[in-house]
C-alpha positions as CSV (number, residue, x, y, z in Angstrom):
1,X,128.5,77.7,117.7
2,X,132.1,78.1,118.8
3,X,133.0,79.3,121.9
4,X,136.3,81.8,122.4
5,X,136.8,80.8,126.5
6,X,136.3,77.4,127.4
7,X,136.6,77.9,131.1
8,X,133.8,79.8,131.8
9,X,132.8,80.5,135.5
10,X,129.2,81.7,136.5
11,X,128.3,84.7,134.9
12,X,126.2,87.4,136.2
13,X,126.2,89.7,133.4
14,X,125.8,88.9,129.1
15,X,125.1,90.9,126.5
16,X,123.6,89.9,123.4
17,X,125.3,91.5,120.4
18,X,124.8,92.2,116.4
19,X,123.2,94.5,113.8
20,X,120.0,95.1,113.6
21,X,117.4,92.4,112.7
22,X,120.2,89.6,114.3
23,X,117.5,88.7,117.0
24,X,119.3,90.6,120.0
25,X,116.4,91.2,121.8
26,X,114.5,88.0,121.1
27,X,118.0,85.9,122.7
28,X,118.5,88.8,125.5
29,X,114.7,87.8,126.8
30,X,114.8,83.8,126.7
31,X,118.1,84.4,128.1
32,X,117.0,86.8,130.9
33,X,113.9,84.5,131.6
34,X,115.5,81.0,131.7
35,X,117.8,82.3,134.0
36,X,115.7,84.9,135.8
37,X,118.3,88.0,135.3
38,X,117.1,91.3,134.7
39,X,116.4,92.2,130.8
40,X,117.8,95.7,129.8
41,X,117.0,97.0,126.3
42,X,120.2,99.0,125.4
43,X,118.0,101.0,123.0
44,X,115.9,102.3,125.9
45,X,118.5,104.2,126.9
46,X,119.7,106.1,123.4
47,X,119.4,110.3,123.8
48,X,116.4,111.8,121.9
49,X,119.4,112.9,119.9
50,X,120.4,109.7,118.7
51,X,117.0,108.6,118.2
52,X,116.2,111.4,116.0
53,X,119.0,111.1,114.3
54,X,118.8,107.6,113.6
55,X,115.0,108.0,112.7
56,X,116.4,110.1,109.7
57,X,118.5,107.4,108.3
58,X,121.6,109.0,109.5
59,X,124.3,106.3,111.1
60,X,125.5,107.2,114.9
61,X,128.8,108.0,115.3
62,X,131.4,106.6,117.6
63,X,130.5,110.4,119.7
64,X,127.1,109.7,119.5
65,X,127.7,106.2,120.9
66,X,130.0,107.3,123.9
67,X,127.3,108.9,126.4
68,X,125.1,105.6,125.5
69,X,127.4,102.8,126.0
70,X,128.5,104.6,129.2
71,X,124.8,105.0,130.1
72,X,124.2,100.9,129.4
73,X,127.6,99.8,131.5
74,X,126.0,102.3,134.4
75,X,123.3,100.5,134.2
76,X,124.3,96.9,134.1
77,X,126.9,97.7,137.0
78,X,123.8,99.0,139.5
79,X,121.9,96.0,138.6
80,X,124.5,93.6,139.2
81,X,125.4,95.5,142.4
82,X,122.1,95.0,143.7
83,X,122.6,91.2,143.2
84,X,120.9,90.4,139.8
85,X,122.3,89.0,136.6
86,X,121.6,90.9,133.4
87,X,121.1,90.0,130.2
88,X,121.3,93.6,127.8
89,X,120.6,93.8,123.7
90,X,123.1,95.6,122.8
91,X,124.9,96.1,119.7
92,X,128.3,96.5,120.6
93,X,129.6,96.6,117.0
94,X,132.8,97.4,117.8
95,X,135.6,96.0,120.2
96,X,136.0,99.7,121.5
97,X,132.2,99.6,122.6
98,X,132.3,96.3,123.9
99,X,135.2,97.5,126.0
100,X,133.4,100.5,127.6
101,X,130.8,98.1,128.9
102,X,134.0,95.8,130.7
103,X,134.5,99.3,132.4
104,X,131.5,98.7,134.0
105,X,131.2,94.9,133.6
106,X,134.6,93.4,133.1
107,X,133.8,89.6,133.6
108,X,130.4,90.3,130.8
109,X,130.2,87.6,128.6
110,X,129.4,88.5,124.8
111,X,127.2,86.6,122.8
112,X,127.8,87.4,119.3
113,X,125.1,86.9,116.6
114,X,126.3,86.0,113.8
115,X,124.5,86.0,109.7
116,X,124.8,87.3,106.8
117,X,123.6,90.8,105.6
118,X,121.4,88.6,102.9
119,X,120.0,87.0,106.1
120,X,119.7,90.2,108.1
121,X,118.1,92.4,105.2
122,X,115.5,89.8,104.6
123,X,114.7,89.6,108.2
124,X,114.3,93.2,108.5
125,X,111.7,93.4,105.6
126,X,109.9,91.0,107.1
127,X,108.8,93.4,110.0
128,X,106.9,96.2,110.9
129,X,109.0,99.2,109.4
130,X,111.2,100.4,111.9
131,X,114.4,103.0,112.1
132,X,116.5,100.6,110.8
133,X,116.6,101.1,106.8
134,X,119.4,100.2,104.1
135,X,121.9,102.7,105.1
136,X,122.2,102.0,108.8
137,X,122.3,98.2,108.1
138,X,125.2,98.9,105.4
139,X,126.6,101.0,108.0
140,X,126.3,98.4,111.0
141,X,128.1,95.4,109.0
142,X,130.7,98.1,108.4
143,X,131.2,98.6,111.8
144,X,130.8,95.6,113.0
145,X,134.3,93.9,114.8
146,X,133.8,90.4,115.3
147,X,134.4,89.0,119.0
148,X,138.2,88.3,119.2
149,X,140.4,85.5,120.7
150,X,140.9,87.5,124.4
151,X,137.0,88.1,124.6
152,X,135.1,86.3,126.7
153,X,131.8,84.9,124.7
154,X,130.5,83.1,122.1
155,X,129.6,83.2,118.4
156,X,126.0,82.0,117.3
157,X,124.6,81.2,113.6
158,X,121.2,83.0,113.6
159,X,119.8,80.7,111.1
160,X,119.1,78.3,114.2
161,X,115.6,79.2,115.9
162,X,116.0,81.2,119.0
163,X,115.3,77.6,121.3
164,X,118.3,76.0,120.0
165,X,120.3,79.2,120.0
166,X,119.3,79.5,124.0
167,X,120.3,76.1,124.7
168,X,123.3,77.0,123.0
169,X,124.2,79.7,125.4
170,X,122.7,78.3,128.7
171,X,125.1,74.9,128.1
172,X,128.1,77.7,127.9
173,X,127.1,80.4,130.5
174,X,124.9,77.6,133.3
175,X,126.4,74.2,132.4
């Protein structure tokens, strides 16, 4: 685990980030339920569009992206402005995407999970099939931007079981 801010305040708002198969929703849920924040699935809220497209093996685009990432900060700013925390699965691949959510959540705190395409694919073909296949995971670890020096979160090693990676977290984000 290494942490990029070390002088972390309360936060009311984290979003769990990585390709597919990194355990995004697994983390977002412990998280949301030790701390008793409001889960949000950022998939929930793709277009029929993107679904569809994604369904056919076909990558999304940075405009395909846009309207949903907009949709998910809308989303975590009306729950946190009713006075709940969030915890969202959400991708956010990309610096760019992660800073369209800051437009709507600018103290969010990123928790980045980290592994290896080797451990990804292997988790992924463990499950029940699903949309993601071998070209959107390729395309995913292209995208992906690791969390950098002036963004507030953390970096997590999958390969730890979801407990330990919690713990992890909550000793950051609820010390």
């Amino acid at each position: 685990m290494t942490v990029d801010d070390d002088t972390t305040p309360h936060v009311r708002s984290i979003v769990v980030m990585g390709v597919a198969g990194s355990g995004k929703t697994t983390i977002a849920r412990a998280l949301s339920t030790r701390l008793n924040f409001v889960f949000i699935d950022a998939d929930w809220l793709h277009s029929a569009q993107n679904l569809e497209k994604m369904a056919a093996g076909q990558p999304l685009s940075d405009d395909d992206r846009n309207p949903w990432l907009h949709a998910v900060g809308e989303h975590i700013k009306n729950e946190t402005q009713s006075h709940f925390g969030t915890v969202t699965a959400c991708s956010a691949l990309k610096r760019a995407y992660r800073d369209v959510l800051r437009l709507y959540a600018p103290d969010a705190f990123f928790v980045a999970l980290d592994g290896s395409l080797e451990v990804i694919r292997s988790r992924i073909e463990a499950r029940p099939p699903e949309i993601v296949g071998e070209p959107l995971l390729a395309s995913q670890f292209a995208d992906l931007e690791p969390l950098q020096s002036d963004e507030r979160g953390m970096h997590v090693d999958v390969q730890f079981i979801p407990e330990v990676i919690v713990n992890d977290v909550l000793a950051v984000v609820a010390p």
